[in-house]
FILUM-325621 format. One record per residue (C-alpha): residue number from 1; x, z, y. Coordinates in steps of 0.001 Angstrom, whole numbers. Layout:
N
   pos         x         z         y
   NUM         X         Z         Y
...
END
This chain:
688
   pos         x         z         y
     1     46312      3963     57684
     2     48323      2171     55059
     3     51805      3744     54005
     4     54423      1628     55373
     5     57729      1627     53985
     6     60993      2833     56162
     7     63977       843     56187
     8     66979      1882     54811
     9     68625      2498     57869
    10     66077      5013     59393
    11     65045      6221     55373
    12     66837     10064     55102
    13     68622     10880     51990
    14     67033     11801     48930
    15     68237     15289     49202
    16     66726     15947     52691
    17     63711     14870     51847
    18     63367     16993     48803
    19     64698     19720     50934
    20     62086     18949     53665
    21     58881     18685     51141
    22     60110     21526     49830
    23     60264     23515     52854
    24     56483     21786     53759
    25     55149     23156     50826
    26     56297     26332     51087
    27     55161     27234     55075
    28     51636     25297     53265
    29     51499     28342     50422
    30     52050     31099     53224
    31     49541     29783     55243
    32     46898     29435     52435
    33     48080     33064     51494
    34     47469     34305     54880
    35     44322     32517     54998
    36     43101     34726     52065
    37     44415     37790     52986
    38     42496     37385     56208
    39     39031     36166     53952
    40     39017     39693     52173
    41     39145     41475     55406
    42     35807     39416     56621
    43     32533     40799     55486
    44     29041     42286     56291
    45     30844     45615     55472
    46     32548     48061     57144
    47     35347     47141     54926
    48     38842     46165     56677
    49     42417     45676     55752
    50     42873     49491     54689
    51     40322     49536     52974
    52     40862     46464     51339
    53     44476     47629     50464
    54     43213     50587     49115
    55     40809     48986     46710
    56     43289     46455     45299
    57     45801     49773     44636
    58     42889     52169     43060
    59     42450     54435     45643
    60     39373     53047     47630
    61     36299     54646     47422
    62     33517     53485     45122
    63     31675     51590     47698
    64     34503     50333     49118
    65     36072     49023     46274
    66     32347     47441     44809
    67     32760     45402     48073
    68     36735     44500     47487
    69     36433     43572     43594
    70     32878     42535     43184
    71     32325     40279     46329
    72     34991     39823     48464
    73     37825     38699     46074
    74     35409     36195     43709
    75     34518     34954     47419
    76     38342     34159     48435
    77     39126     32945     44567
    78     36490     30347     44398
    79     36790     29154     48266
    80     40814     28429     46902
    81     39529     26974     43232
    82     36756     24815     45138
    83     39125     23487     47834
    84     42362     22818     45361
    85     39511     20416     43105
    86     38259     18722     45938
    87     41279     17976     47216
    88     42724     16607     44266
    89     39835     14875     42954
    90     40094     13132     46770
    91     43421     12421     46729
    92     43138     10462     42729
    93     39601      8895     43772
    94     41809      6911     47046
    95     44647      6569     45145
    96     43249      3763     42321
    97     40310      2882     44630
    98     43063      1654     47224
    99     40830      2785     49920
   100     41393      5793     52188
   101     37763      6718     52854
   102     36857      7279     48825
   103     35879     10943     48250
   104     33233     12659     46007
   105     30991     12302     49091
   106     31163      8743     49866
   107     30990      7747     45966
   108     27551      9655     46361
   109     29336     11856     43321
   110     27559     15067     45032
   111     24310     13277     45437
   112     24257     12573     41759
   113     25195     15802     40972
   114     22298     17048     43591
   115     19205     14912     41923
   116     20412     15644     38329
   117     20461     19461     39315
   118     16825     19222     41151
   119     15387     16957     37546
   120     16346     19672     35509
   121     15388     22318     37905
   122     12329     20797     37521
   123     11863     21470     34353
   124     11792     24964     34714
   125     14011     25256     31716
   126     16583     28124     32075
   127     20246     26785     31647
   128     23682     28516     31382
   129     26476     27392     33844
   130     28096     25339     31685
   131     25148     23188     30765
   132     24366     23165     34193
   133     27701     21867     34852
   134     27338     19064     32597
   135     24382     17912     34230
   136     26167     17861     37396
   137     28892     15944     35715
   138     26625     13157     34313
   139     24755     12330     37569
   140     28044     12506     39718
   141     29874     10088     37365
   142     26669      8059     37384
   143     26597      7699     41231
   144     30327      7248     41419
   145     30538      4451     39163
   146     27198      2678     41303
   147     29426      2874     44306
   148     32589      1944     42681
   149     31088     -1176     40783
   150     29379     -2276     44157
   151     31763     -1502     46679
   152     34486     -3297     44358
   153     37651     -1194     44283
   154     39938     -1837     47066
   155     37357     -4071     48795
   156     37322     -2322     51891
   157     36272       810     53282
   158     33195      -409     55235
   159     31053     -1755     52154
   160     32149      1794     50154
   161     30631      3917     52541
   162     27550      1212     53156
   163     27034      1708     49207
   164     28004      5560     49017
   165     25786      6230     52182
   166     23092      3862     51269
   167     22593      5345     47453
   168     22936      8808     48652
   169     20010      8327     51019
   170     18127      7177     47655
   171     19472     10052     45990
   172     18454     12229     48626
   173     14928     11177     49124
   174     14264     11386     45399
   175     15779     15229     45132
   176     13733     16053     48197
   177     10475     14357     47127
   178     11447     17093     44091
   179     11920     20433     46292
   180      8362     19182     48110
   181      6211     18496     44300
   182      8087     21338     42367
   183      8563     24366     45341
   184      8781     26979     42701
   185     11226     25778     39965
   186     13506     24307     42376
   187     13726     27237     44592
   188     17206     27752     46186
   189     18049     23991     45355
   190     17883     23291     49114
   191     20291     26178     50029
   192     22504     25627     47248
   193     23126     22009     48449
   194     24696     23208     51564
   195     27810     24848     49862
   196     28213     28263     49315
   197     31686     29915     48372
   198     29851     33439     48091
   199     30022     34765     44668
   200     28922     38171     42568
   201     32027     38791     40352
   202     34534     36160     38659
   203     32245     35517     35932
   204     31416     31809     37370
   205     34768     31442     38800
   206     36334     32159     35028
   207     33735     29749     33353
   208     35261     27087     35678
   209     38777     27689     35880
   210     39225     25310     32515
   211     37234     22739     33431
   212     39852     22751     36762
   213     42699     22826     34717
   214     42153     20437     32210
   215     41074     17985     34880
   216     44589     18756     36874
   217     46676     18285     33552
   218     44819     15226     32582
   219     45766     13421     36459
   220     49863     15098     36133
   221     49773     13157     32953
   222     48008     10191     34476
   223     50399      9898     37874
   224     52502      7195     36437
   225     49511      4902     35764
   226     48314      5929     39080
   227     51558      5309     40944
   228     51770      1898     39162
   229     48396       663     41014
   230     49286      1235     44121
   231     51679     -1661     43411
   232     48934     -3960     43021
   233     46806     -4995     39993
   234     49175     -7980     38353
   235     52248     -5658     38923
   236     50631     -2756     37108
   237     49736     -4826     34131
   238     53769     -6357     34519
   239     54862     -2699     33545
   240     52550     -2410     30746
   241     49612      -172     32643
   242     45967      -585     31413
   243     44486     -1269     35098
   244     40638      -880     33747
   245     41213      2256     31444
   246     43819      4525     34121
   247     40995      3637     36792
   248     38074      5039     34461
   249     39701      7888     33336
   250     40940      8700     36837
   251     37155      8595     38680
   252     36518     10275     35117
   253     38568     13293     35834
   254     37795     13462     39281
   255     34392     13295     38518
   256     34585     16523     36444
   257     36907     18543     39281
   258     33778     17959     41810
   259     31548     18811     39000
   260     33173     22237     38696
   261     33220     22859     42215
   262     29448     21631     42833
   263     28404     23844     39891
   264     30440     26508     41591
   265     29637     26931     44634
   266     27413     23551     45265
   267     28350     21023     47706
   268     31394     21394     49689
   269     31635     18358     52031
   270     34451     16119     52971
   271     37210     18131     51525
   272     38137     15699     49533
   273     38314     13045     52555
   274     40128     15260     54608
   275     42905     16744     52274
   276     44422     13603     51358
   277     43986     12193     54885
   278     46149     15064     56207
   279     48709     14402     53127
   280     49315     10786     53913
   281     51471     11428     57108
   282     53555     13193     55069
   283     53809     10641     52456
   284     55882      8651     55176
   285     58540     11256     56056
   286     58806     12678     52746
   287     59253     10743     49580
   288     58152     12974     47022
   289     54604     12987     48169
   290     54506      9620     47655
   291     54637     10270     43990
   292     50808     11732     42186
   293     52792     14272     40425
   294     53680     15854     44283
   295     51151     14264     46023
   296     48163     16196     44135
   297     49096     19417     43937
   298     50171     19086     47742
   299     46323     17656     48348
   300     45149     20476     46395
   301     46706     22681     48182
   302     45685     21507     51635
   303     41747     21027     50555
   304     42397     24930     49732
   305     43493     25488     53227
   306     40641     23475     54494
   307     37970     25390     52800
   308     39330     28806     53278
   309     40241     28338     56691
   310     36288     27287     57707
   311     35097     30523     56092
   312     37759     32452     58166
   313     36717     30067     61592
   314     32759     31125     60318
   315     32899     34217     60181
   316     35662     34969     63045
   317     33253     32991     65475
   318     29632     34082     64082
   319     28847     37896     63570
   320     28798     38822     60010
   321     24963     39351     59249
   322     24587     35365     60751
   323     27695     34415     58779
   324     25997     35292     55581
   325     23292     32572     55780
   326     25195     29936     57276
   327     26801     28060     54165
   328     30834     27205     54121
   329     29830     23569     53060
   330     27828     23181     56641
   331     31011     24063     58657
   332     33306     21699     56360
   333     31264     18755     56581
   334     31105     19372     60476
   335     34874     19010     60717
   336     34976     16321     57807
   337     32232     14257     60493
   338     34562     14942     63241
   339     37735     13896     61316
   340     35869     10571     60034
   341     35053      9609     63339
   342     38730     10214     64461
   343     39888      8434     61215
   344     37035      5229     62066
   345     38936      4335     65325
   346     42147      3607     63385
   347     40895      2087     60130
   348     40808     -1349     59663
   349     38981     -2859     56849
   350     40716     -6119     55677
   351     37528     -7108     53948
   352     35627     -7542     57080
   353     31865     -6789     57438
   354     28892     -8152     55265
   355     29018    -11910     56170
   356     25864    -12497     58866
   357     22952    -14821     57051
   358     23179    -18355     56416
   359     21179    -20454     59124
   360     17696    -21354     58302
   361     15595    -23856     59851
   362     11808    -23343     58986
   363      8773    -25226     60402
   364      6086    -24036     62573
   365      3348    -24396     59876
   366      5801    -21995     57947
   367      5820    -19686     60736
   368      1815    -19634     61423
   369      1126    -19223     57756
   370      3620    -16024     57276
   371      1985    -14833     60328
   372     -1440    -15665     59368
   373     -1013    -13864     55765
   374      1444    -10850     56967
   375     -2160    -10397     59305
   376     -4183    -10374     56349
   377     -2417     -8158     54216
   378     -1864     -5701     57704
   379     -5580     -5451     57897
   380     -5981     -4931     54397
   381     -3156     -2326     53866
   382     -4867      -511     56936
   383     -7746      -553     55391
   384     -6675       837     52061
   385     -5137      3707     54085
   386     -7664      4822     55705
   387    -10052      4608     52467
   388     -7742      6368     49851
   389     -5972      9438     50163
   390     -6802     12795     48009
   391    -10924     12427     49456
   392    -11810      8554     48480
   393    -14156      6853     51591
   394    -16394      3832     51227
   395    -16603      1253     53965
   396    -20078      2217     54869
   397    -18552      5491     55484
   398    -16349      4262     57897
   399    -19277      2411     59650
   400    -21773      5692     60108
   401    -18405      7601     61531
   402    -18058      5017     64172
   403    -21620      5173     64849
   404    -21504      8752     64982
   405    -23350      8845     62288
   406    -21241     10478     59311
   407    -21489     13538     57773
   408    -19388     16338     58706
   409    -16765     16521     55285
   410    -16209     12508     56264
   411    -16424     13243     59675
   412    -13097     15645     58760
   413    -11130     13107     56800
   414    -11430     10141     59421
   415    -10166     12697     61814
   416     -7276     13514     60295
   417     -6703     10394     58460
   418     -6706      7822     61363
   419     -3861      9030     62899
   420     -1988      9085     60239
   421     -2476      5361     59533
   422     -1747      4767     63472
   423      1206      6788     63392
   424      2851      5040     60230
   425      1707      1796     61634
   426      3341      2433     64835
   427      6372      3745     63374
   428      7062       766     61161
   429      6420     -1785     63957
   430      9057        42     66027
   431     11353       664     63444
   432     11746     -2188     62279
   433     11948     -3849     66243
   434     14894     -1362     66804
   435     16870     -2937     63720
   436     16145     -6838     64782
   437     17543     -5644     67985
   438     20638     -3884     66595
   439     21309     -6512     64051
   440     21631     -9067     67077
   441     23631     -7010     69599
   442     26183     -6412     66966
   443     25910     -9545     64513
   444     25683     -7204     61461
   445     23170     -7876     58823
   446     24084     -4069     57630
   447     23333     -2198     60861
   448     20356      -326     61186
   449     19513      2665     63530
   450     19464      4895     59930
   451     22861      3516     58931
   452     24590      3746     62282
   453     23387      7761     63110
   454     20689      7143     65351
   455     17690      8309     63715
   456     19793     11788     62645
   457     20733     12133     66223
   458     16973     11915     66920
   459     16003     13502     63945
   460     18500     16564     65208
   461     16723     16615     68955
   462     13423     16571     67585
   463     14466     19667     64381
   464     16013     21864     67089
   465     12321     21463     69211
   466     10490     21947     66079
   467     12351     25098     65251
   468     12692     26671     68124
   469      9992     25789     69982
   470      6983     25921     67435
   471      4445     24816     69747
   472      6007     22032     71626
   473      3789     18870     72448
   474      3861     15706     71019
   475      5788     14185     74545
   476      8099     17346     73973
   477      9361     16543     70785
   478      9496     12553     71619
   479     11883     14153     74421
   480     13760     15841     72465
   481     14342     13117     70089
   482     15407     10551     72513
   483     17666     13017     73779
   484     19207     13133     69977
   485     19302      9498     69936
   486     20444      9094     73271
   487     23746     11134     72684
   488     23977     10134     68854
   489     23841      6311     70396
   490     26591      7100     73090
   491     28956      8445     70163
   492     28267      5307     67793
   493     28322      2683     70239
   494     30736      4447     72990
   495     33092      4453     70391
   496     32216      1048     68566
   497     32354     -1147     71605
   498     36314     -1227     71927
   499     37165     -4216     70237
   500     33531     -5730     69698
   501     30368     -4432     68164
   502     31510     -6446     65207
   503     34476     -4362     64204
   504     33769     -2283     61189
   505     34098      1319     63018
   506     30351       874     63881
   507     29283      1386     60832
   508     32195      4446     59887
   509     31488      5858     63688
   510     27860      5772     62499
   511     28011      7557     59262
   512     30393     10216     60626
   513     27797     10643     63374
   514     25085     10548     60580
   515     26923     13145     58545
   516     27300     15741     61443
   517     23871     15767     62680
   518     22582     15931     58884
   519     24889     19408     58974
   520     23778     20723     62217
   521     20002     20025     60791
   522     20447     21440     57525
   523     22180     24822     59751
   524     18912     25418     61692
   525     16911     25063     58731
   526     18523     27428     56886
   527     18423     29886     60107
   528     15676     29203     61503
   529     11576     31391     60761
   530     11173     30215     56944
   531      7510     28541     58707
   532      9283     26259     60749
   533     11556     25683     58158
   534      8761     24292     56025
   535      7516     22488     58720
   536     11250     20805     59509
   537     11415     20481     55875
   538      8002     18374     55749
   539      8725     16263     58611
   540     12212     15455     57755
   541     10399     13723     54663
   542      9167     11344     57350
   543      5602     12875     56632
   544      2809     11945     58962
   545       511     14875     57992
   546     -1071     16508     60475
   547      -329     13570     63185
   548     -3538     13511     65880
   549     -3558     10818     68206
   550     -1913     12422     71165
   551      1143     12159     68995
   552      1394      8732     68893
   553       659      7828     72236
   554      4574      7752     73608
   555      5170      5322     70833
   556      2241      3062     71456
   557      3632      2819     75196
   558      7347      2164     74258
   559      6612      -124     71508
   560      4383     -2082     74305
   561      7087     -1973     76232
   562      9546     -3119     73770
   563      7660     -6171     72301
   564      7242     -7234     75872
   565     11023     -7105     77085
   566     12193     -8443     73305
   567      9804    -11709     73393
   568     10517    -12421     77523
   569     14323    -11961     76431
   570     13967    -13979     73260
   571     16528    -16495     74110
   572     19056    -14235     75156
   573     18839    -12114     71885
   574     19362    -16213     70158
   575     22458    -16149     72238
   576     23918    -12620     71827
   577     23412    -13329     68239
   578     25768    -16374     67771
   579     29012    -14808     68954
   580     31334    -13899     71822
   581     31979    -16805     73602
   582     28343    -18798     74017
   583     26496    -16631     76139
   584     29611    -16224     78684
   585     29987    -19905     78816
   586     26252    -20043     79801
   587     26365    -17519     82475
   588     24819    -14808     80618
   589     25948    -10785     81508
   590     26848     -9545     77606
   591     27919     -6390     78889
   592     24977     -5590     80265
   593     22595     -7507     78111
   594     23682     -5722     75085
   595     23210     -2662     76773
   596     19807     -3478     77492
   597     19018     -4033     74035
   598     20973     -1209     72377
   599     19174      1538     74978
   600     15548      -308     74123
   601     16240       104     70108
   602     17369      3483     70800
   603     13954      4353     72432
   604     12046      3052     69931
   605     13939      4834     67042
   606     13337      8117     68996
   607      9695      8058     69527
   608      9319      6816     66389
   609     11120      9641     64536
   610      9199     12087     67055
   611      6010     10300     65590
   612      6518     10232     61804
   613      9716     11668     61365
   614     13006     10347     59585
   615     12112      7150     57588
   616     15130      5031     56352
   617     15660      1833     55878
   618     12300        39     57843
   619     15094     -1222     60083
   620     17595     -2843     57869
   621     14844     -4688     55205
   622     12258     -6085     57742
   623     14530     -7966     60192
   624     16152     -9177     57000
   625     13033    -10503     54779
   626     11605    -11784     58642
   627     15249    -13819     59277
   628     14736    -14920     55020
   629     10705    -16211     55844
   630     11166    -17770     59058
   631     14525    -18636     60482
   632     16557    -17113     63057
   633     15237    -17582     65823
   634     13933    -14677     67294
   635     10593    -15677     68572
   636      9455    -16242     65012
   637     11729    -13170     63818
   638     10509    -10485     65949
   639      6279    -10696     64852
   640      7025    -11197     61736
   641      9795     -8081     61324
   642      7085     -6356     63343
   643      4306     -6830     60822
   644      6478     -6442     57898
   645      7616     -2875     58969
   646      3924     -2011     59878
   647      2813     -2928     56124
   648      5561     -1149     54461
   649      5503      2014     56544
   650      1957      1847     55752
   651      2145       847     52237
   652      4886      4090     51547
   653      2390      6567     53182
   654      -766      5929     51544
   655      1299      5239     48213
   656      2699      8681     48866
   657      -723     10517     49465
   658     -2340      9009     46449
   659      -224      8463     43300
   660      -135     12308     42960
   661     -2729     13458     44932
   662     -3756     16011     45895
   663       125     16648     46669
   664      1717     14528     48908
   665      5449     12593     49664
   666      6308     11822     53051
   667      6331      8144     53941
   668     10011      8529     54842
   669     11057      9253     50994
   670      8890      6423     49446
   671     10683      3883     52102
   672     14082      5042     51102
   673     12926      4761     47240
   674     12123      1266     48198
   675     14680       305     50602
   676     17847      1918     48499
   677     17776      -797     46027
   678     17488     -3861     48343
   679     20246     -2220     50763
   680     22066     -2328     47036
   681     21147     -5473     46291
   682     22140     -7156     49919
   683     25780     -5306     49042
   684     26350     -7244     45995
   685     24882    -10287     47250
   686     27529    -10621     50736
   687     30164     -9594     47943
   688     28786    -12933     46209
END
């Protein structure tokens, strides 16, 4: 994906390629213009193209020309305002990052902008737009510069979208944990995050426009500095460019372009990964859009095609009363999914992936002791669980209702609090089995079934069972889950195997997979019975309310299943581990070996999802604080990930039914509280 030079003798002459970007540009401005004409004809209205040209000469009717001026038109304006920002704010942010997959959404710029929105939301203060706007702008330049300063600019595209993905599940989890606590302030926060172009009048779309110009004039004036970086960091500074301070001010400016389109028309996704992407061919045939000063205006342009032409693909495919509720930002970030995928199998990332752990030898009396406590603190943790919660139990309670002896209000609780400590138990001990198993197969500390798209593929089987079939069985939705994962898993690791499960499009295959299922959810909540759209809402959250024992029978049996075939096949997982070569020269099948393992992790991320919903990051911390207590060898490994994923899944769900009971926070969003800093953390230490 890098711009490679062209030889003299193949180069065309100046001329001709002004000619030729000049000609690009122009067929680029028709299309966008035909684009919009054809967005002012689309509408819930019986409103068409006379019509339309009536209004816009004063001779509509009333009606027709409320529908022309007031809706139709601020609709068409702010899809081309929102996509020329996004797309310019891409093209700057990969331009002094040096890395073609930087955009507001992998800097986690729209996630910041997202939780700052839902804190002050919150509040239930009142605010205008433009104070709105520069709440947005704080949080996104917040996240941004997270990602930035741990990524490391021009470090390579795998650790930017491990840091951009990993803090905007953080981010995430703490806005949603907000939309569950505060339902009534933070109404429409939910919608609003899926991108909207829809407007009433230009009065947002005026209050706007400045904050996208000044933004534009401040990059034209930076595109020197920014031209000079792509030269390298020592020949910037040999021209006299401040590296540091044209890099600030750049994610600075960019920062406050998504800002204006996020308080616009909220989160459009992966127009600012796309535009620039589709810019850089041309960057290669035509020298003048090598240069900022062409280049972003060109980007600008193209994001405004983007974004335009998926509310014209919306709402030629969908009828016009669905079209309303199905946000422009869902249909964008479906294509930008697509286009990362695409974009995964041809990036190379020169930095390589996090660096696998150092070897540690630990004894047996090590070993037995972790073990011995990690069983202590289980039974205690279990314990705690099923004595706290919003209705506090003694021990002698717990006693009579075994007896059959309890009264009928503790009788209740036990109930329907024992298998919600069986479930998150369950859930943990699988989870966290699926990532030792990953992390072997592919020799990357950094994979996790969260991180490479397998939990939102079976967090997308399980939604569209819960939504449209509202009384489907616990083996149903554990079904429809593994059918998620199943298809999710063929994607990620279809694609990922050419070349080696340690090439870095595992993890970009498993974001873009990630992102797409994450749209297609978000699209049947939004359509779907507002009920079930609670209920998806709750269990997303990785809630195990209202969890009976029937429920977490499937993953009882698979995790049985699982320990069994991972201890028998402990050895080979030792093997698999090391590298290419060793298990071949010992005989061993890899192919099909690391099949085995791959479709075993898969199962157990499904049923456990179907279980206890979406929890994060179980996977990726306990194989890694198992491999830092015991060694690597995966006899020790796999118990003690196993009881460490038990304890914290556990831990997270009666933290998140008692700190602010009686309300409640899904087990799901106090893991990725947890686990977002240590997945942080693990980033900066590989960079070490």
């Amino acid at each position: 994906m890098a711009v490679t030079a062209t030889t003299p003798a193949t180069r065309p002459p100046a001329t001709t390629s002004r000619t030729g970007a000049a000609a690009v540009t122009a067929a680029l401005v028709l299309l966008v213009a035909a684009l919009a004409v054809v967005d002012i004809t689309q509408g819930t209205a019986a409103v068409g193209a006379p019509e339309v040209w009536k209004a816009l000469t004063g001779r509509a009717e009333t009606g027709d020309a409320s529908v022309v001026i007031a809706s139709r038109l601020p609709r068409m304006t702010a899809g081309l305002f929102v996509g020329a920002v996004l797309g310019m704010a891409g093209a700057v942010l990969q331009a002094v990052s040096r890395n073609v997959l930087a955009s507001p959404d992998t800097l986690a710029v729209n996630a910041g902008s997202y939780v700052a929105l839902a804190l002050a939301a919150a509040t239930g203060v009142s605010l205008p737009l433009f104070a709105t706007s520069g709440i947005a702008f704080v949080g996104g330049l917040a996240a941004a510069a997270v990602v930035l300063g741990l990524s490391g600019l021009g470090a390579g595209t795998v650790r930017l979208v491990l840091a951009g993905s990993a803090l905007t599940l953080g981010l995430t989890a703490v806005t949603e944990g907000l939309l569950l606590l505060f339902p009534q302030e933070t109404e429409g926060i939910y919608k609003w995050n899926q991108g909207s172009i829809g407007q009433n009048g230009f009065d947002a779309v005026l209050q706007m426009a400045p904050i996208g110009l000044v933004g534009l004039l401040g990059l034209i004036l930076l595109a020197r500095r920014v031209d000079a970086l792509a030269l390298g960091d020592d020949a910037a500074r040999g021209v006299g460019v401040p590296v540091r301070s044209t890099r600030v001010t750049a994610v600075v400016l960019a920062a406050l372009l998504s800002t204006a389109a996020v308080s616009l028309a909220g989160p459009i996704g992966f127009v600012g990964l796309c535009a620039p992407a589709l810019v850089r061919p041309l960057a290669r045939r035509f020298r003048a859009f090598t240069r900022s000063r062409a280049r972003l205006p060109f980007a600008g342009l193209t994001g405004a095609a983007l974004v335009l032409g998926s509310d014209v693909l919306l709402r030629a495919v969908v009828s016009p009363d669905a079209a309303v509720g199905v946000p422009t930002g869902v249909v964008t970030s479906l294509v930008g999914a697509v286009f990362l995928i695409v974009m995964a199998a041809r990036v190379k990332d020169t930095a390589g992936a996090a660096p696998a752990d150092r070897l540690r030898i630990r004894s047996r009396a090590v070993f037995l002791t972790t073990t011995a406590v990690l069983v202590v603190l289980l039974v205690a943790v279990s314990i705690a669980a099923i004595l706290l919660g919003d209705s506090k139990l003694l021990l002698g309670d717990v006693v009579n209702w075994a007896q059959g002896r309890a009264g009928q209000t503790v009788s209740f609780v036990l109930d329907t609090r024992l298998p919600r400590v069986v479930a998150a138990l369950l859930a943990g001990a699988a989870l966290a089995l699926a990532g030792t198993l990953i992390q072997a197969v592919t020799r990357n500390p950094l994979a996790e079934p969260g991180i490479l798209g397998v939990t939102n593929g079976a967090a997308l089987g399980a939604v569209i069972l819960v939504t449209t079939v509202p009384l489907a069985g616990s083996w149903s939705i554990a079904a429809g889950a593994f059918a998620g994962a199943a298809v999710s898993s063929v994607l990620v690791f279809g694609l990922a195997a050419r070349g080696g499960f340690q090439q870095n499009r595992l993890v970009l295959v498993g974001f873009g997979v990630a992102t797409g299922a994450s749209a297609v959810i978000s699209l049947l909540i939004i359509l779907t019975d507002p009920f079930n759209a609670t209920k998806a809402l709750t269990w997303l959250s990785g809630s195990t309310y209202g969890r009976s024992l029937s429920d977490a029978m499937p993953l009882l049996a698979v995790l049985a299943v699982g320990l069994a075939v991972a201890v028998a096949r402990r050895t080979e997982l030792d093997l698999v581990s090391l590298d290419e070569d060793t298990p071949r020269l010992l005989g061993l099948n890899l192919g099909r070996g690391r099949l085995g393992f791959l479709l075993l992790s898969v199962l157990l991320s499904s049923t456990a999802v179907a279980a206890a919903g979406t929890i994060g990051f179980v996977g990726l911390v306990a194989p890694h604080a198992a491999r830092a207590l015991v060694g690597r060898q995966h006899v020790r490994v796999i118990p003690v990930a196993v009881l460490l994923g038990a304890i914290l899944v556990c831990t997270a769900d009666v933290a998140g039914r008692t700190v602010i009971a009686p309300a409640q926070l899904g087990a799901g969003l106090m893991t990725a509280v947890i686990g977002t800093p240590y997945f942080l953390y693990l980033l900066v230490r590989s960079r070490r």
